[in-house]
C-alpha positions in Angstrom: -9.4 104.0 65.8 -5.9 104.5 66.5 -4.5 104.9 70.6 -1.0 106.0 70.5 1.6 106.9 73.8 5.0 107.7 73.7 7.0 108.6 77.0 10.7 109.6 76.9 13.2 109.6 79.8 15.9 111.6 80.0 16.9 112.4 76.7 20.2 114.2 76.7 19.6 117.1 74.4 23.3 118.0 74.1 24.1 114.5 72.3 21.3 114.9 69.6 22.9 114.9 66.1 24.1 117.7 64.7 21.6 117.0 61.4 18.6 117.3 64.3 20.0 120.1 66.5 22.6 122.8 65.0 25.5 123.0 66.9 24.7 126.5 66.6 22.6 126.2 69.2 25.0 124.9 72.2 21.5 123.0 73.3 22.0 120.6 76.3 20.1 119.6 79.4 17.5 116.4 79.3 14.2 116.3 78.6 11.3 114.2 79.9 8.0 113.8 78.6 5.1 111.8 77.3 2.5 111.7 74.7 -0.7 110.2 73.6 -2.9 110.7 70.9 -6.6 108.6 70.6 -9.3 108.5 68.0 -10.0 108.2 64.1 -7.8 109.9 62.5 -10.0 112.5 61.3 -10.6 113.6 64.8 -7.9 112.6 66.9 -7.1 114.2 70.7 -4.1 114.6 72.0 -1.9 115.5 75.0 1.5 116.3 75.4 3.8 117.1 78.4 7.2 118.1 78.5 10.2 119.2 81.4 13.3 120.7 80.5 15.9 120.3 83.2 19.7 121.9 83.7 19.0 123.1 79.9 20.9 125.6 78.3 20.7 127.0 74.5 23.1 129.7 73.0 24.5 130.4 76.3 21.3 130.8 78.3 21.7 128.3 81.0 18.9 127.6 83.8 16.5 127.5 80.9 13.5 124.9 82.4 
């Protein structure tokens, strides 16, 4: 049986390394979400939940 969670908190996208996000991408903004996942492995549920805020990608700002 495995019972997971992960929450993150304002993660600024725009100092992610360049390896993870291509500067290519001009992302920025913060992200805020959580996880979980529960069961046996060969059945396991999940949930996820994710906000974007003051994000921006390629020049598209207001992106949410």
């Amino acid at each position: 049986m495995l019972a997971a969670e992960l929450t993150l908190e304002a993660l600024e996208l725009g100092r992610l390394p360049r390896v993870v996000v291509p500067a290519s991408l001009a992302l920025s903004g913060r992200l805020d979400g959580t996880a979980s996942a529960r069961g046996r492995l060969s059945r396991l549920a999940g949930e996820l939940s994710v906000t974007w805020a003051d994000g921006a990608v390629r020049g598209l700002e207001g992106v949410t």
